[in-house]
N, C-alpha and C positions, 0 to 999 in steps of 0.2 A: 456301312452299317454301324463300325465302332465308334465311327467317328461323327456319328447321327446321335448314339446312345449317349457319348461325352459330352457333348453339345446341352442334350437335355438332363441330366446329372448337373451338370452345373448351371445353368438355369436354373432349375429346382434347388439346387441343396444351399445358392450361395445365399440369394435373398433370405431362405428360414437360417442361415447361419447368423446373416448381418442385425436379420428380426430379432432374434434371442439375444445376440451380444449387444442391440442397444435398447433392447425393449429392458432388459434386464438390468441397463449399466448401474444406474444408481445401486444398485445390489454389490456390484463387480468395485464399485468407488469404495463403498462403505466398507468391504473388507478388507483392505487395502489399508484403509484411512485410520479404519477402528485400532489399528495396532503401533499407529504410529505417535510417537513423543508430540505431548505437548506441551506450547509455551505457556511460562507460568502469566499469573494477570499479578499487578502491582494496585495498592491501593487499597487493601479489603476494609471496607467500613459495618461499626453495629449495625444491624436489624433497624434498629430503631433510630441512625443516622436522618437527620433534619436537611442533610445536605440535599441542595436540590439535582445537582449533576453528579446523578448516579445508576445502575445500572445491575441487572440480575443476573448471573451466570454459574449455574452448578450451583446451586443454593447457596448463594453468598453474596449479599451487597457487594459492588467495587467501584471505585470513585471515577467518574469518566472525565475528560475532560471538557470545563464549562466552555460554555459560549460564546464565540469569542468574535468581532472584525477590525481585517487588518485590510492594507489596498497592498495589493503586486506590483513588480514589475514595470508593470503594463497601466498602471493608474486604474486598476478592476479592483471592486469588493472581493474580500477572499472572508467566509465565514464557517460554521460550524456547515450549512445549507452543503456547501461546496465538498468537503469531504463524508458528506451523512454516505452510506454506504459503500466506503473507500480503506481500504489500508491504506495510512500513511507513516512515512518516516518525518521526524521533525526534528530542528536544530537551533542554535543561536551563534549569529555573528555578528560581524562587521566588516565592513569594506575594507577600512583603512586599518587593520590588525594585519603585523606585520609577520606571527607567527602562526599558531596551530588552525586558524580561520583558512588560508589557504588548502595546508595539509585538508582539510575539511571538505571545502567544495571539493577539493581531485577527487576524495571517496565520494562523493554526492555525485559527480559524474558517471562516476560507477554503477550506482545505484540505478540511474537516470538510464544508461545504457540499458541494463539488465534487464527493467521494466517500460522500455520505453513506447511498447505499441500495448501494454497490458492495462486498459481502462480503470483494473480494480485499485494501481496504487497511483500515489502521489507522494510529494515532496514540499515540504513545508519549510523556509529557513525565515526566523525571525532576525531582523537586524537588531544590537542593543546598540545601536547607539542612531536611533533614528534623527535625531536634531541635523546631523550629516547627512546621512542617508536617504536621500528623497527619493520619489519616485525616479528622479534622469540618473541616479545614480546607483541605483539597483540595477536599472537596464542595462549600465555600461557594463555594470560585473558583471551580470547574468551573460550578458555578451562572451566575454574572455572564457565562460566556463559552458559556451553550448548550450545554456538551461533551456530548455523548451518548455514555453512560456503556460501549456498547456500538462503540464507531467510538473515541473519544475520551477514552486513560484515564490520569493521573494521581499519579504514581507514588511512594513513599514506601517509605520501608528502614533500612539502617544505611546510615551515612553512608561508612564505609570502602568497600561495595563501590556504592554508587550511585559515588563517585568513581574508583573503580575501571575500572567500564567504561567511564565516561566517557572517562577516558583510555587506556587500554590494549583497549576493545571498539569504540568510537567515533573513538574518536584527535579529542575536538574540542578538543584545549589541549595543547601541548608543555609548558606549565609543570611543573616534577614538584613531587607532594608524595605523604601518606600514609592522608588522609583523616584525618585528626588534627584539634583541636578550631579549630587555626590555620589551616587549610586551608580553599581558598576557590577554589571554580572559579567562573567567568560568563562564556557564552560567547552570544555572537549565533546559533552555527550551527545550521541544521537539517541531518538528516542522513538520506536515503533508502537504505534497506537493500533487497535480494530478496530473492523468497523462498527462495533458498538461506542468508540469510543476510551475503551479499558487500555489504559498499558502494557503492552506485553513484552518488551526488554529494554535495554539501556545498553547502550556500544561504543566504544571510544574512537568519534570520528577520525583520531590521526592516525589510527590504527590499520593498517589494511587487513590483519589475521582478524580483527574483532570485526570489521567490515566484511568479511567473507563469512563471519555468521548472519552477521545481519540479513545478507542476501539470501542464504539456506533459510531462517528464520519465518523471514516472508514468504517461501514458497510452502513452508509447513503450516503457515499461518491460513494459507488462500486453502489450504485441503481441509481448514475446521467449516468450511461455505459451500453449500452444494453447485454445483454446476451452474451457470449462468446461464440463462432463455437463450440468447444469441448464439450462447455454444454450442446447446440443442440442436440448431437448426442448422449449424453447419454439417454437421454429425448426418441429419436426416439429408442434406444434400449430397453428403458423400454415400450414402446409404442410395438413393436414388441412381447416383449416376454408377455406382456397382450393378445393381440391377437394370441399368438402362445395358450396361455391356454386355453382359449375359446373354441379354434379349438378345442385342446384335449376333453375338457368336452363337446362337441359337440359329439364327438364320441363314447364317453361314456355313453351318451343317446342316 
């Protein structure tokens, strides 16, 4: 008899348990979420800024970054399309730099690991010195460092507008120049965008300490975005097969 009563006690109590912890999560997310640090955004522009790649957050213009194609790896468009609803990490190198470009990708493999089955981020490395760097020769590096071609891409162009964003999308070099054959950016910094496009920190890729924010950064960055549909629905499958076992052990008493 006790063991008939327990049966139907949890049958009953666990589905309305499961009903209210996910009927309610968004509730359960937001206070949670509501208390926690955020990152700052970079770029705040007037009211009355003309610029066209910009963006509103907390009542404040902030400059996103423009528009941009470059080809992968893989000889694929990579464009603004490609990361529209993504956090991404982005960077500049080169192949044949014999210093902090290395140190560079090892932290970008990290990154790469860390988020490697999570849809929301991506990895962005621009070469500066594309005249070298074609597309067979992206592949070979991407090779030696694991990049999966799909999380971790590569990136190669004209040399004017790769330096372009770099400084005027990225802002990671105050030096000015024109992207001219003289012209020569290297920069240590990695640089975390949202998915609106907005900046939100700068990290010294050779750095592993500054690297280990960046990672924390990102996962504080993905709690300002509610829950994804997909994630939903894993939730409601696990939600399901809780109440499918109940049923069972229901029967079994």
């Amino acid at each position: 008899m006790k063991s008939k009563l327990l049966g139907l006690l949890i049958a009953v109590l666990v589905p309305v348990a499961f009903f209210l912890f996910f009927d309610h999560f968004d509730f359960f997310q937001a206070q949670g979420r509501k208390n926690l640090p955020k990152l700052p955004r970079y770029g705040a522009l007037d009211a009355g800024s003309p610029q066209p790649n910009k963006a509103f957050a907390n009542d404040t213009l902030w400059h996103t970054v423009p528009d941009f194609e470059f080809t992968d790896q893989n000889g694929n468009a990579v464009n603004k399309q490609t990361v529209k609803d993504k956090i991404y990490v982005t960077d500049f190198f080169f192949t044949t730099c014999p210093g902090i470009c290395r140190r560079m990708s090892s932290q970008l493999q990290r990154v790469q690991k860390e988020y490697l089955n999570d849809p929301d981020v991506l990895i962005l490395s621009h070469t500066v010195d594309p005249e070298r760097d074609s597309v067979p020769v992206l592949n070979a590096y991407a090779g030696q460092y694991n990049a999966n071609p799909g999380k971790w891409k590569l990136l190669t162009g004209k040399k004017t507008e790769i330096y372009d964003i770099a400084r005027n999308g990225y802002f990671v070099t105050a030096n000015e120049g024109d992207g001219g054959p003289k012209d020569f950016i290297h920069t240590e910094k990695f640089v975390l965008v949202d998915k609106a496009g907005i900046i939100r920190g700068y990290y010294d890729g050779t750095d592993s300490i500054s690297v280990n924010k960046l990672l924390t950064d990102v996962k504080l960055l993905k709690l300002e975005y509610p829950m994804k549909k997909e994630n939903e629905m894993v939730l409601d499958r696990q939600r399901s097969a809780a109440e499918a076992e109940a049923a069972k052990e229901q029967k079994r008493n």
